[in-house]
N, C-alpha and C positions, 0 to 999 in steps of 0.2 A: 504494500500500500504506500509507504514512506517514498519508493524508490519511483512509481506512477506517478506522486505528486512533483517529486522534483522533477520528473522528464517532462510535466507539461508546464511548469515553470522554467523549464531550461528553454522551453520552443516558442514559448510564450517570450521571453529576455529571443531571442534571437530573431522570430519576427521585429519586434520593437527596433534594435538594433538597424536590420536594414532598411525598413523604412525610413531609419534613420538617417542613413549613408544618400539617399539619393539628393543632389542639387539640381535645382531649374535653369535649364539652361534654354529657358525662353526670349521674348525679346523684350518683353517688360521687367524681367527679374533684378535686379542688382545685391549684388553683395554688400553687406555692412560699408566696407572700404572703399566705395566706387557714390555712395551715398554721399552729398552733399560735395561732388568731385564737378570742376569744369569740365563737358566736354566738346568735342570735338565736332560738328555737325558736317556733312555733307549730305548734295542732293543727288539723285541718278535715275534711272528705269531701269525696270525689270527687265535684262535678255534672256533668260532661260531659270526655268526651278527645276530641280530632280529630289526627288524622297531619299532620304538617306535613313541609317539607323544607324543614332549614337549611342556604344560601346557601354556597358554600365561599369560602374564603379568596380575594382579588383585592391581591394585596402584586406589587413589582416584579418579584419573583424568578421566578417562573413565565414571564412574559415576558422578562425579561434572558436568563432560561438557554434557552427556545426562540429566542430572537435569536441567540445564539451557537452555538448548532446549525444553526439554519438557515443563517446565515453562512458554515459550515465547510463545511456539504452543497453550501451554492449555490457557493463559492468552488473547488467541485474540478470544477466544468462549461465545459469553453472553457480557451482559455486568453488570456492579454494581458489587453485590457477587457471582453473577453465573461467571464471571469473576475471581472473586478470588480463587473463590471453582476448578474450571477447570484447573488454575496457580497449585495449590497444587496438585493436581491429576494427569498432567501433566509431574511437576516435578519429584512424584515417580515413575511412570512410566518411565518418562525418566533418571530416575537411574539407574533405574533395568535395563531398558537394555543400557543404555551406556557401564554397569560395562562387562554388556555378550559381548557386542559388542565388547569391547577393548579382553576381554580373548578369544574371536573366531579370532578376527583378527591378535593377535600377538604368536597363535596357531602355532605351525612347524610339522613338519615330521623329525624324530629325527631316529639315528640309536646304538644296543648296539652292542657294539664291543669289545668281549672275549677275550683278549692276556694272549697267554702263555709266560711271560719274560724269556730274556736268563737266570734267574737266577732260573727258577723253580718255581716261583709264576704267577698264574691266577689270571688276573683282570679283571673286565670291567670297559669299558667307552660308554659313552652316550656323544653323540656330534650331531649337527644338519646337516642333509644330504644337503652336497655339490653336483652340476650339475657335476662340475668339477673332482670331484673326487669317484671314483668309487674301493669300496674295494671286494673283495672277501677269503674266507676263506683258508689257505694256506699262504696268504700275510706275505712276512717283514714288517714290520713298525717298527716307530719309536713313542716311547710317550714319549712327551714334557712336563715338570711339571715347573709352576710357581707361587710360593705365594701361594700352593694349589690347582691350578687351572691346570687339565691336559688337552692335544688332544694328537689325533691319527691320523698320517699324515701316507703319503708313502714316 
């Protein structure tokens, strides 16, 4: 009983966790440090968009926290060293996939988006697809540049 409650408290801590892990990498989002920053404005139109999908996060925590589930799952099979031996076995397993688990979960749908700027340069940008905001080819926009960091709004 003792060993069932901390496995759904270990999965319970490891969902939390990587919901945790995921950033917006939309075009309204900014970060704490980009808040309250000048930036940089240009104008352009849309030459082309293509759907991309941006890569999710791969940090330790998706696998520490499937390791110590797994550990706890595999640690309550057997008991003595088959006990141990299933803890360890477990645990890799529940690495490997913690580590998949977090980079599928914080996985996006990502869009490139081609401007031709008023001043005669093409660029793209890759930003993560907004509900709200819907671009098409043609479009004005506007890209916003801070600290490096650009989007492409309307």
């Amino acid at each position: 009983m003792r060993k069932s409650v901390l496995l759904v408290a270990s999965v319970t801590a490891l969902s939390m966790l990587l919901g945790g892990c995921a950033s917006s990498l939309t075009g309204d989002s900014y970060s704490r440090d980009e808040a309250r920053r000048v930036q940089t404005v240009r104008m352009g139109t849309i030459e082309s968009l293509r759907p991309v999908k941006i890569e999710g996060t791969k940090t330790p925590i998706g696998g520490g926290a499937g390791a110590i589930v797994g550990g706890v799952a595999g640690s309550g099979v057997g008991g003595g060293r088959g006990s141990v031996v299933a803890a360890v076995i477990g645990a890799v397993a529940g690495g490997l996939l913690g580590s998949a688990a977090e980079e599928g979960i914080t996985r996006t749908q990502g869009v490139e988006i081609t401007v031709r700027e008023d001043d005669g340069s093409m660029r793209a940008y890759v930003q993560q697809v907004q509900e709200n905001e819907i671009f098409r080819v043609g479009d004005r926009v506007r890209i916003m540049t801070v600290n490096g960091t650009s989007r492409v709004t309307r």
